[in-house]
C-alpha positions as CSV (number, residue, x, y, z in Angstrom):
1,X,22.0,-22.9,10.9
2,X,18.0,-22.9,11.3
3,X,16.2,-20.5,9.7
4,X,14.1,-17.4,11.2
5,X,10.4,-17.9,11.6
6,X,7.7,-15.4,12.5
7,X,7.2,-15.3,16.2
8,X,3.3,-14.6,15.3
9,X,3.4,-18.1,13.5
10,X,4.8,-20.3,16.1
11,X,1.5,-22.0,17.2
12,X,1.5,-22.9,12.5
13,X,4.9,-23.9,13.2
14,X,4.6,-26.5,16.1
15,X,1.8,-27.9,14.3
16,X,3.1,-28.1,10.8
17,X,7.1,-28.8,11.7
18,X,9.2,-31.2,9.8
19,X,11.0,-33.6,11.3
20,X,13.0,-32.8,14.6
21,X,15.7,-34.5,13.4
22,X,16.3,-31.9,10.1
23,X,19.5,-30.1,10.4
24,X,17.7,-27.3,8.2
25,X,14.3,-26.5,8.1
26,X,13.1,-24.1,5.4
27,X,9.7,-21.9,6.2
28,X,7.3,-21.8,2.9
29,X,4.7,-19.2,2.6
30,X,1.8,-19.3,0.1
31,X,-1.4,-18.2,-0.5
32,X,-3.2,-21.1,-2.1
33,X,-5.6,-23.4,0.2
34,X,-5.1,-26.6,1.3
35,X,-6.8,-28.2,-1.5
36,X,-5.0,-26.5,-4.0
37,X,-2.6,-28.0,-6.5
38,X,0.0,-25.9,-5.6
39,X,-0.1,-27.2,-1.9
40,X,-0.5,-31.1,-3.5
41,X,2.8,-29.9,-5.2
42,X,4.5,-28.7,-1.9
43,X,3.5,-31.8,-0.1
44,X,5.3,-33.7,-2.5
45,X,8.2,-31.3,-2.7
46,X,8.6,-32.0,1.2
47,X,8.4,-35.6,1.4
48,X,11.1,-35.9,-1.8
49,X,13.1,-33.2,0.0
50,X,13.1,-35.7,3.5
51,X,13.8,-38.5,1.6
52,X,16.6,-37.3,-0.9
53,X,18.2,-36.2,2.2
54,X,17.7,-38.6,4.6
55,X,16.0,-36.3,7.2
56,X,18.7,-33.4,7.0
57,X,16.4,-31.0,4.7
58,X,12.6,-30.3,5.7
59,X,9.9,-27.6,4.8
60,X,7.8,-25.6,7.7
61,X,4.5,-24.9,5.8
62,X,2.9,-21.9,5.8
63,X,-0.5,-22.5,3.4
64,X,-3.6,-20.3,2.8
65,X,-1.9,-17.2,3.7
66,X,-1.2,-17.6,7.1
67,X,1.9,-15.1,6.4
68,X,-0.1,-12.6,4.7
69,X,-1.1,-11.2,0.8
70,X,1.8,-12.5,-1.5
71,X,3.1,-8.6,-1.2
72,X,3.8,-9.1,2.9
73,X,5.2,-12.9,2.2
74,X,7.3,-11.0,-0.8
75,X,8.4,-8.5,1.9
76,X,9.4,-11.1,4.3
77,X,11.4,-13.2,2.0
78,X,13.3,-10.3,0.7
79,X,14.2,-9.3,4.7
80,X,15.3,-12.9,5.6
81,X,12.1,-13.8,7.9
82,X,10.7,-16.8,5.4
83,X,12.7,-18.9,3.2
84,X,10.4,-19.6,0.8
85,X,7.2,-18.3,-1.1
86,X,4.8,-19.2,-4.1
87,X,3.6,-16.2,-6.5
88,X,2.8,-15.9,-9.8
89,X,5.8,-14.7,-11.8
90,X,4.5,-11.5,-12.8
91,X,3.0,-10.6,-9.5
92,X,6.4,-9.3,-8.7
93,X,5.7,-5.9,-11.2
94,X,4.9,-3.7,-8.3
95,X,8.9,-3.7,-8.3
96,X,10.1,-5.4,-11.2
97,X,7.9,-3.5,-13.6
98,X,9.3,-4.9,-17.3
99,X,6.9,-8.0,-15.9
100,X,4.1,-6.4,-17.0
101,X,5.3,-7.1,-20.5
102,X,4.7,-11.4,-19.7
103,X,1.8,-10.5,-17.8
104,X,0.1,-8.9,-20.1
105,X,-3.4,-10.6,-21.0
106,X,-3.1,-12.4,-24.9
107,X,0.5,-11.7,-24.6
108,X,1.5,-15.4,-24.2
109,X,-0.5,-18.1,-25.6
110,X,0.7,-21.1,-23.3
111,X,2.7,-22.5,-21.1
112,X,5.1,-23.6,-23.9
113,X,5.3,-20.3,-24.9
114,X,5.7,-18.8,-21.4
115,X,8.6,-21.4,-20.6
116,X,10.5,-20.0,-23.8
117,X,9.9,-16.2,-22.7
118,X,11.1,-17.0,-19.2
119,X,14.2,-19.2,-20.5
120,X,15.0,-16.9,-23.2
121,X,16.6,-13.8,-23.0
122,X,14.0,-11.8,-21.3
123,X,14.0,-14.4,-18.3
124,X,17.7,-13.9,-18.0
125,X,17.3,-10.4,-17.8
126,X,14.3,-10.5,-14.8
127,X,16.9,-13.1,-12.6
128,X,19.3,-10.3,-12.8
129,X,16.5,-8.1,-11.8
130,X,14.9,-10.3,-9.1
131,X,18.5,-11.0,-7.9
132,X,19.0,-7.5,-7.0
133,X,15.3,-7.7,-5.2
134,X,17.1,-10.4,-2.5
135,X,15.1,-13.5,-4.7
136,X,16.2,-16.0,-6.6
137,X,13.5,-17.7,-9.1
138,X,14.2,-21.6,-8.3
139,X,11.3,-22.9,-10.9
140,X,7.5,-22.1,-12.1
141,X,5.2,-24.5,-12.0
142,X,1.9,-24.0,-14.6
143,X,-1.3,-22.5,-12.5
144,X,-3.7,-23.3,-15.5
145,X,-5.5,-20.3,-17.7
146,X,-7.3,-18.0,-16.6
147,X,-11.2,-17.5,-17.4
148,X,-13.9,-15.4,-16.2
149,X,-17.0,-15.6,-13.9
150,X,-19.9,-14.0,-13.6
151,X,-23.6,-14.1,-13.1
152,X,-24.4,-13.7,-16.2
153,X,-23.7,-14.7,-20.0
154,X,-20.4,-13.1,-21.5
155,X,-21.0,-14.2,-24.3
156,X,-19.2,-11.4,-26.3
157,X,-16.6,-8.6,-25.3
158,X,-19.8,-6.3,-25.0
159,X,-21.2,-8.2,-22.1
160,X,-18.1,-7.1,-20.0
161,X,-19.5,-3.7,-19.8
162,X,-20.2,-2.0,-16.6
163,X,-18.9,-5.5,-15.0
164,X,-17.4,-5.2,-11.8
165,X,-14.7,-7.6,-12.0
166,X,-12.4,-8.5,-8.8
167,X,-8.8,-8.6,-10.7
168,X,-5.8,-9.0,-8.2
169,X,-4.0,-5.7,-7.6
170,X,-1.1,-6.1,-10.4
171,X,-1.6,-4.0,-13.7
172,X,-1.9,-6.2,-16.1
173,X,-5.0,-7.6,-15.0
174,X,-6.5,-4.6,-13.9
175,X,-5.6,-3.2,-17.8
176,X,-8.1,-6.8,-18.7
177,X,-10.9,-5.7,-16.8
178,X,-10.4,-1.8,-18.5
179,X,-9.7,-2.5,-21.6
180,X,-12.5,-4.6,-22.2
181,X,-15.5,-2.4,-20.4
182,X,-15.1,-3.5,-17.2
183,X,-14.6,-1.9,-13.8
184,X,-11.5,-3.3,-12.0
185,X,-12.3,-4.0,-8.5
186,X,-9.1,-5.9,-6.6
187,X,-9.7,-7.6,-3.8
188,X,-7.5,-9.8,-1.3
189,X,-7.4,-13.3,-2.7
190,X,-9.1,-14.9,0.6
191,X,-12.3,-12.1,0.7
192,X,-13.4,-12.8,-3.2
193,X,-15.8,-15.2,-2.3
194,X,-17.5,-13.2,0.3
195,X,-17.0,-10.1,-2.1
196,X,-19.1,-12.2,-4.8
197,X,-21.2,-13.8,-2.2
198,X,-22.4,-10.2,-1.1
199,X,-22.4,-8.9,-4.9
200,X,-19.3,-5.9,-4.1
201,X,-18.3,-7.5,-7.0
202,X,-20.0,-9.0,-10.1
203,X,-17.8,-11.5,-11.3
204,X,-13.9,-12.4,-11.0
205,X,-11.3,-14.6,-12.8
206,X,-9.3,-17.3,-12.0
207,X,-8.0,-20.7,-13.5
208,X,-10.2,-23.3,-13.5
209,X,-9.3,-25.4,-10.9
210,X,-8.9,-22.4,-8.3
211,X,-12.6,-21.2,-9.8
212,X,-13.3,-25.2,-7.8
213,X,-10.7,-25.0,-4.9
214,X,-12.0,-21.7,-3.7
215,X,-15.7,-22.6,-4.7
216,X,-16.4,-19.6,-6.6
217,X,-18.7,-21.7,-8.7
218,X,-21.2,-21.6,-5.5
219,X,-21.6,-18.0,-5.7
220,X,-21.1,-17.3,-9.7
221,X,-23.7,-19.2,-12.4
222,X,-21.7,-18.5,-15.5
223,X,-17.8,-19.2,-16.7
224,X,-16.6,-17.5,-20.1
225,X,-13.5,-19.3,-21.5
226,X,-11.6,-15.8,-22.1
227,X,-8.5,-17.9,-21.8
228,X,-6.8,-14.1,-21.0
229,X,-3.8,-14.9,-19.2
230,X,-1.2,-17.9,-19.0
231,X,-1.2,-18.4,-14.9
232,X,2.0,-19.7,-13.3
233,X,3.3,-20.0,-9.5
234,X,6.9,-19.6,-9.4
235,X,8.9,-20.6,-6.5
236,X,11.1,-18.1,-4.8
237,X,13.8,-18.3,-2.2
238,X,15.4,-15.8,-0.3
239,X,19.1,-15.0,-2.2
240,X,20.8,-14.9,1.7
241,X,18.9,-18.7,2.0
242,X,20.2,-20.0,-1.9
243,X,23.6,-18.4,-0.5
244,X,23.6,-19.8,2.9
245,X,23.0,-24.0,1.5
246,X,25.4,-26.0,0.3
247,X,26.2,-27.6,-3.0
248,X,24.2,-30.5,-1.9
249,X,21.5,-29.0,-0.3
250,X,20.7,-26.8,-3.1
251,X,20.7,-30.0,-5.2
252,X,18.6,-31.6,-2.9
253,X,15.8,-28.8,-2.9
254,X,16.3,-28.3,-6.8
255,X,15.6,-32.0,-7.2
256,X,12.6,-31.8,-4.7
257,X,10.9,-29.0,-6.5
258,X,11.1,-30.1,-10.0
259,X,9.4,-33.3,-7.8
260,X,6.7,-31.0,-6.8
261,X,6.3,-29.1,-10.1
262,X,5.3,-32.3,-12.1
263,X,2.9,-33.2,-10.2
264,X,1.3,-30.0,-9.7
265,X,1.3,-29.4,-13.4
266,X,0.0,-33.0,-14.6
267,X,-3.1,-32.2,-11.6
268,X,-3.4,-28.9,-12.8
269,X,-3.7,-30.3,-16.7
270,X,-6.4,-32.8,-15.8
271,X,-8.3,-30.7,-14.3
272,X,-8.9,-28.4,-16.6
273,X,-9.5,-30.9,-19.1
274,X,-12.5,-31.9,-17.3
275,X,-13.3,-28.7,-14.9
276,X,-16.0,-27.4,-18.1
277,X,-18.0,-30.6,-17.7
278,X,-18.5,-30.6,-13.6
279,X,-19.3,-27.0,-14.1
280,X,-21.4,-27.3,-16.5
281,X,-23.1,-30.3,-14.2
282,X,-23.3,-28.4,-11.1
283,X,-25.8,-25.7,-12.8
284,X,-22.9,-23.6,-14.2
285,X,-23.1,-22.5,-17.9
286,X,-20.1,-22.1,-19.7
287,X,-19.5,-20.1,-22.8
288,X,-16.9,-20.0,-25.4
289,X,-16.9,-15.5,-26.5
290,X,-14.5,-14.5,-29.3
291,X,-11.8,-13.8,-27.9
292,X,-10.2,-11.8,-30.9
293,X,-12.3,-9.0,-29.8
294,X,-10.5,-9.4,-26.1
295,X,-7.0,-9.3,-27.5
296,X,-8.0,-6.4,-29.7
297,X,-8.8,-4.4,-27.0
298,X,-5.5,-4.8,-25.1
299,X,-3.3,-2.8,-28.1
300,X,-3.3,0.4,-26.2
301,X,-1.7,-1.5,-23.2
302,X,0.0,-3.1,-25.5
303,X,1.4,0.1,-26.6
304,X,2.1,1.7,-22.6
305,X,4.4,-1.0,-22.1
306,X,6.3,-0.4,-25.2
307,X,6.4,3.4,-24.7
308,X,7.8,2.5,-21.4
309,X,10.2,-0.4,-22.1
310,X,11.0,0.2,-26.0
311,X,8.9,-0.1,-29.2
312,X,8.6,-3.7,-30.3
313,X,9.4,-4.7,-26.8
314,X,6.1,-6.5,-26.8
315,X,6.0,-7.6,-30.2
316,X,9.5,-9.3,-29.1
317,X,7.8,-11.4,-26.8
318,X,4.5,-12.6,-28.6
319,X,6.9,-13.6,-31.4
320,X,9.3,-15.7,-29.2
């Protein structure tokens, strides 16, 4: 049975449709641009998916947020209108809040680290909770680490005083910008770099390879390497789509993603290891702050999360 599309997306859908011959055709929402990892990712997630399948399995793309905020394309996957959708894996707190405990900045030092919270027994216990949303985590693919812009030096926690910085509207990044002097200003993902073009906002952080993909480095003349938070884009289906596929099938799109992941991740990896120098070659300078300071500063968050989910709940997951 083909899956429901948005009528308001049908001119995206003629243009972007797999092949006509595809028995099912999955729609895939996402924010990220076309120049994005994540999208190099889901191109090669597609064309695996065709060919493991022989043309029975295809993907209707949906990049750039043509769909909406990764709330509305949450929101859609959980009714049954979109198949799929890319978000970071603690984006979901507004419902699922125990999240904020992964999410929280210095909490996790790497991807390593974030694989074994999300595989361990924590991670078990979000499926069941992301079950009962309607979603059903298929994989997470590494978004890189997140750093901070500005126009000017941070070259200590005391420079982020009185720094308006656009954070996305989850509360673990919000508690970052807070905690360490600044003034959390979220912002929708596609209007940061007019917000830093026009100075709304005084800085932002991102990755470094999104800080390229969405130019930000045009508008911003310094990075700080805060290395805050572990990014990742986890792939999410709709339970009633998981449900709805066959044994094969869901082999097929399993084996397609893992496809996509590795070569998103190995991109993603590369580029950060030489993002620092093109920066710093485009005009950018790029400083290294203390960051023991920064992960100081977040022990009263630290300490709401374990009020709310259970003293040494946090400690349990810095020490996985």
């Amino acid at each position: 049975m083909k899956t429901k599309i948005l009528v308001t997306a049908m001119a995206a859908v003629i243009a972007l449709a797999g092949p006509a011959s595809a028995e099912k055709v999955l729609s895939f929402g996402y924010q990220n641009n076309q120049e994005s990892f994540v999208n190099k990712g889901i191109l090669e997630m597609k064309a695996t998916l065709e060919a493991l399948s022989g043309g029975e399995m295809s993907l209707e793309l949906f990049p750039n947020a043509q769909l909406g905020d990764f709330k509305a394309m949450n929101a859609q996957v959980q009714g049954g209108e979109l198949d799929l959708v890319v978000n970071g894996y603690s984006d979901m707190s507004y419902v699922i809040p125990e999240l904020n405990m992964v999410g929280a900045p210095y909490a996790i030092t790497d991807f390593d680290h974030f694989e074994r919270v999300v595989s361990g027994a924590f991670g078990q216990k979000m499926d069941d909770k992301f079950t009962a949303e309607g979603v059903k985590v298929l994989d997470i693919w590494y978004f890189g680490t997140r750093q901070t812009t500005s126009n000017k030096a941070i070259n200590s926690i005391d420079d982020m005083a009185g720094l308006r910085l656009r954070v996305p509207n989850v509360p673990f990044l919000i508690a970052f910008a807070e905690n360490t002097g600044a003034s959390a200003a979220p912002v929708a993902f596609q209007e940061v770099y007019l917000a830093l073009q026009t100075n709304q906002v005084d800085g932002q952080e991102n990755p470094l390879p999104t800080i390229r993909d969405m130019k930000f480095y045009e508008v911003q003349s310094h990075v700080a390497l805060t290395n805050h938070f572990i990014a990742s884009q986890s792939i999410n289906i709709s339970i009633d789509t998981w449900n709805g596929l066959s044994a094969q099938e869901q082999a097929w799109l399993m084996a397609a993603i893992k496809a996509g992941g590795e070569h998103n991740d190995k991109m993603t990896r590369a580029a950060e290891a030489n993002l620092i120098a093109e920066f710093e070659a485009a005009g950018l300078t790029v400083t290294q702050p203390d960051t023991a300071p920064f992960q100081a500063a977040m022990k009263p968050y630290y300490d709401e999360l374990d009020a709310q989910f259970g003293e040494g709940s946090m400690a349990e997951i810095i020490n996985e």
